[in-house]
N, C-alpha and C positions, 0 to 999 in steps of 0.2 A: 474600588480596586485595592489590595492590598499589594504589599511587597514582604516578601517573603526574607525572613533575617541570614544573610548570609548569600544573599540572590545580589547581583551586580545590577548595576541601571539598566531599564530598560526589560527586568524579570517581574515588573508586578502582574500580579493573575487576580483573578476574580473569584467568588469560592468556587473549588469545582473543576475549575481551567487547566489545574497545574496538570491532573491526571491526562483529562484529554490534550494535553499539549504533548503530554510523555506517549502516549496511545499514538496520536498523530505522526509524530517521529519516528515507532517503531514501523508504522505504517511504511512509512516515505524509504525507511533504511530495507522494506522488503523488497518495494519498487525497483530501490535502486540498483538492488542486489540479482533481479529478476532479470533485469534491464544489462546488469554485466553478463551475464551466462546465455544472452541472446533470446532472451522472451518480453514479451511489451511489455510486461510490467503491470497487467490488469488479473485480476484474481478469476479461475473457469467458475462459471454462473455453476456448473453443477458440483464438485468437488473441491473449490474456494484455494486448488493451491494456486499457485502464483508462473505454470507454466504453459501459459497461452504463446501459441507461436504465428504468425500470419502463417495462410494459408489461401491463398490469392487474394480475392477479397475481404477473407473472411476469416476468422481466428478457431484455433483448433488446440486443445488441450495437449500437452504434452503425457503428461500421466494417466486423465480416466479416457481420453479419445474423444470427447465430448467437442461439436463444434456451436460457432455463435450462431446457428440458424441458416447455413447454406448448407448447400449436398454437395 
C-alpha cells in the first residue's frame, strides 16, 4: 500500500484504488441523490438512469417506462 503525499492517515491505496475509490463515491453521491428526489437509488437494467421508483412489487423506470420483470 502506498500513501499518497498530501493524503491524511488513514488515505493509503494500492496502485489503482485511488480511481476506483473516486468512481465508487461518485457512485454513492448518485444513489444518494436518487434516493432524495424519491427513487431507490438502483440504476433501470435497460436505460442505466438512476430513476427506478417501486411499483408494487416491483420497480419501474421513471424515464424509458422499462419495469423489473412484472406486468
Amino acid at each position: 500500500m502506498v500513501q499518497h503525499q498530501g493524503e491524511g492517515y488513514g488515505a493509503a491505496v494500492g496502485p489503482g484504488h485511488h480511481r476506483h475509490d473516486h468512481r465508487a463515491g461518485q457512485r454513492m453521491d448518485k444513489i444518494r441523490e436518487a434516493r432524495a428526489k424519491g427513487y431507490e437509488g438502483d440504476p433501470c437494467p435497460k436505460c442505466q438512469t438512476m430513476t427506478l421508483v417501486r411499483n408494487g412489487t416491483c420497480l419501474k423506470c421513471g424515464t424509458c417506462g422499462s419495469t423489473t420483470g412484472c406486468s
